[in-house]
KOLFI-14896 format. One record per residue: residue in three letters; y, z, x of N, C-alpha, C, O in turn. Coordinates in steps of 0.02 Angstrom, whole numbers, padded with zeros to 5 digits, always signed. Last residue first. Layout:
BEGIN
ALAYZXYZXYZXYZX;...
//
This chain:
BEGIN
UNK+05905+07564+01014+05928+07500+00997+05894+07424+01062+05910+07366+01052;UNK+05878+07677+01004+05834+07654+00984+05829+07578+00991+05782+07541+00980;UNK+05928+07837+01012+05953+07756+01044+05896+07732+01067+05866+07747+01118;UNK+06024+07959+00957+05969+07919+00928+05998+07862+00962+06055+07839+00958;UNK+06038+08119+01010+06072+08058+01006+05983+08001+00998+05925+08004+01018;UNK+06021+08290+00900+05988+08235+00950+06043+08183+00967+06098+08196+00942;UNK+06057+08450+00880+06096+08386+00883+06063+08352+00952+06066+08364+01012;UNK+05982+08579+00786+06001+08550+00822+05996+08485+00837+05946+08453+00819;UNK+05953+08588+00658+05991+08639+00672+06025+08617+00735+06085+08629+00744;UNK+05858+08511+00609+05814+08566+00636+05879+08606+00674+05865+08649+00716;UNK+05966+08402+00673+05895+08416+00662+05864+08486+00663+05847+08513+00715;UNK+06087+08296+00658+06079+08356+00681+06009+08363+00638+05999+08337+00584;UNK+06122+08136+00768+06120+08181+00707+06082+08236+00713+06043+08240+00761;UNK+06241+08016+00848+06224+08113+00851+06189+08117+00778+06224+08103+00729;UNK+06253+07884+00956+06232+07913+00886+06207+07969+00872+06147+07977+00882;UNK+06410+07897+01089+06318+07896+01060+06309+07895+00973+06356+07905+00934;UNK+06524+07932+01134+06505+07870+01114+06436+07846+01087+06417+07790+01069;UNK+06550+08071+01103+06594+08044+01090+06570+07967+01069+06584+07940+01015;UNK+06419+08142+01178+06431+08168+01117+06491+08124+01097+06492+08140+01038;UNK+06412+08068+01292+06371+08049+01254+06412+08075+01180+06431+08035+01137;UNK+06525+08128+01353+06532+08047+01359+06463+08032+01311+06462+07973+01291;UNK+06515+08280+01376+06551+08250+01307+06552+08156+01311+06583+08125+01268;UNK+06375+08253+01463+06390+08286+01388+06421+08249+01347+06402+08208+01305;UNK+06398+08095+01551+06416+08183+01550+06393+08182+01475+06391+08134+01437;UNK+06259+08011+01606+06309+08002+01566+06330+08093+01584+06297+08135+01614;UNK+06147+07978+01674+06183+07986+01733+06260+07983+01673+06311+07956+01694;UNK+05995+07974+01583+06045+07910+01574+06135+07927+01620+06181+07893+01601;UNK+05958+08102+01562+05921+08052+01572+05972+07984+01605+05964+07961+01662;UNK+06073+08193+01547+06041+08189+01617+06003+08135+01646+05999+08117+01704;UNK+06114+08129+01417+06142+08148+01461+06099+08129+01527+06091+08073+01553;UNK+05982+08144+01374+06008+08112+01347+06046+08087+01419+06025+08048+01461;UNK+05979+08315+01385+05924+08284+01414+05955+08207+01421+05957+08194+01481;UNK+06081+08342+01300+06084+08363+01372+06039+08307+01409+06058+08266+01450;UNK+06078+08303+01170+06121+08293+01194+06108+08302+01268+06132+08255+01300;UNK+05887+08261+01156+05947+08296+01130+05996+08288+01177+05976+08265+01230;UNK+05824+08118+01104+05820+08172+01142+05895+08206+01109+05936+08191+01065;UNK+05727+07979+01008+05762+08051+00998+05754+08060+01053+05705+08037+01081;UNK+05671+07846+00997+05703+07870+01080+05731+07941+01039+05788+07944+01061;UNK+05626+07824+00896+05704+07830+00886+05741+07834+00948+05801+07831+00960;UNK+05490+07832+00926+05540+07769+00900+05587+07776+00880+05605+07736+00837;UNK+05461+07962+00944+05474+07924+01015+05514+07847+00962+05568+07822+00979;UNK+05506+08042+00828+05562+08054+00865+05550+07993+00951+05592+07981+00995;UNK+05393+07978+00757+05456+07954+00737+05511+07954+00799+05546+07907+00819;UNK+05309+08066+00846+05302+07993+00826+05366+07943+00804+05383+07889+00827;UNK+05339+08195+00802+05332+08171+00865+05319+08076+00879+05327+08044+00931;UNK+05318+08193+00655+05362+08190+00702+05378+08175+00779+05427+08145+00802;UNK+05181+08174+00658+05206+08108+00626+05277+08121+00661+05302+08075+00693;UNK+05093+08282+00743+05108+08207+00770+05157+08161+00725+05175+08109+00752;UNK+05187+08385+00624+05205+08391+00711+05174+08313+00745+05217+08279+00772;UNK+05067+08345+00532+05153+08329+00529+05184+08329+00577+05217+08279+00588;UNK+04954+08367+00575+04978+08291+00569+05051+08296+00547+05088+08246+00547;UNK+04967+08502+00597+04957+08449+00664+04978+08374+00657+05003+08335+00696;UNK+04974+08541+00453+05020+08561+00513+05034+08533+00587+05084+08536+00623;UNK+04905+08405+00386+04888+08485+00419+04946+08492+00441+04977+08439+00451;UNK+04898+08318+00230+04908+08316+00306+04917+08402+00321+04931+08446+00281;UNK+04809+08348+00105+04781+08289+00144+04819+08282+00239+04792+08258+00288;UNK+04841+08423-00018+04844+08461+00059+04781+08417+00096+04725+08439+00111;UNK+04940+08388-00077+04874+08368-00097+04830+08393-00029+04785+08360-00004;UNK+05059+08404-00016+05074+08457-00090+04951+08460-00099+04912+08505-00115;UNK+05074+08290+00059+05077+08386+00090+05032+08411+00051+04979+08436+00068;UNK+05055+08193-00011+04980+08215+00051+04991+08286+00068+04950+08329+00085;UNK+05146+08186-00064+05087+08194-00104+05026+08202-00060+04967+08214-00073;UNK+05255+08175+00044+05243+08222-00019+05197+08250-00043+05189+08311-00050;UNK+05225+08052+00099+05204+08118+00149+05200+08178+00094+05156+08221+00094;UNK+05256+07965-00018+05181+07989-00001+05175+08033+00055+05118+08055+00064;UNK+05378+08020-00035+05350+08012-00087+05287+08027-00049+05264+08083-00044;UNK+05440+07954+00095+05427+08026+00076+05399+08023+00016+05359+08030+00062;UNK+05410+07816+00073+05369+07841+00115+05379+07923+00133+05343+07954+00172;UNK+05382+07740-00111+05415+07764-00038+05396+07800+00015+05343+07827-00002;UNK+05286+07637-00168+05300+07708-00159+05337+07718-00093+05320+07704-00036;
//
């Protein structure tokens, strides 16, 4: 079973809360290193557009993380 499949059947089977989805995200986003463009930036002495050009961008919730995980 794949692993949306069973976050699926735990939503729908109302086995995870609103808390365990906010920790499973919060979880994912530290093993991806998720931050968002700025923070990213500030973290790592890069500009804005020098991340937004050479980084990995995907957009979340509307807004645009860099994923560096590597």
């Amino acid at each position: 079973m794949s692993i949306s499949k069973l976050i699926h059947e735990k939503v729908v089977n109302n086995k995870l809360s609103n808390i365990d989805m906010v920790q499973l995200i919060e979880q994912l986003g530290s093993y991806l290193n998720l931050k968002t463009i700025p923070k990213y930036a500030k973290d790592n002495n890069l500009s804005y557009n020098g991340v937004k050009k050479f980084r990995k961008i995907v957009k979340l919730f509307d807004i645009k993380f860099v994923i560096d995980n590597e």
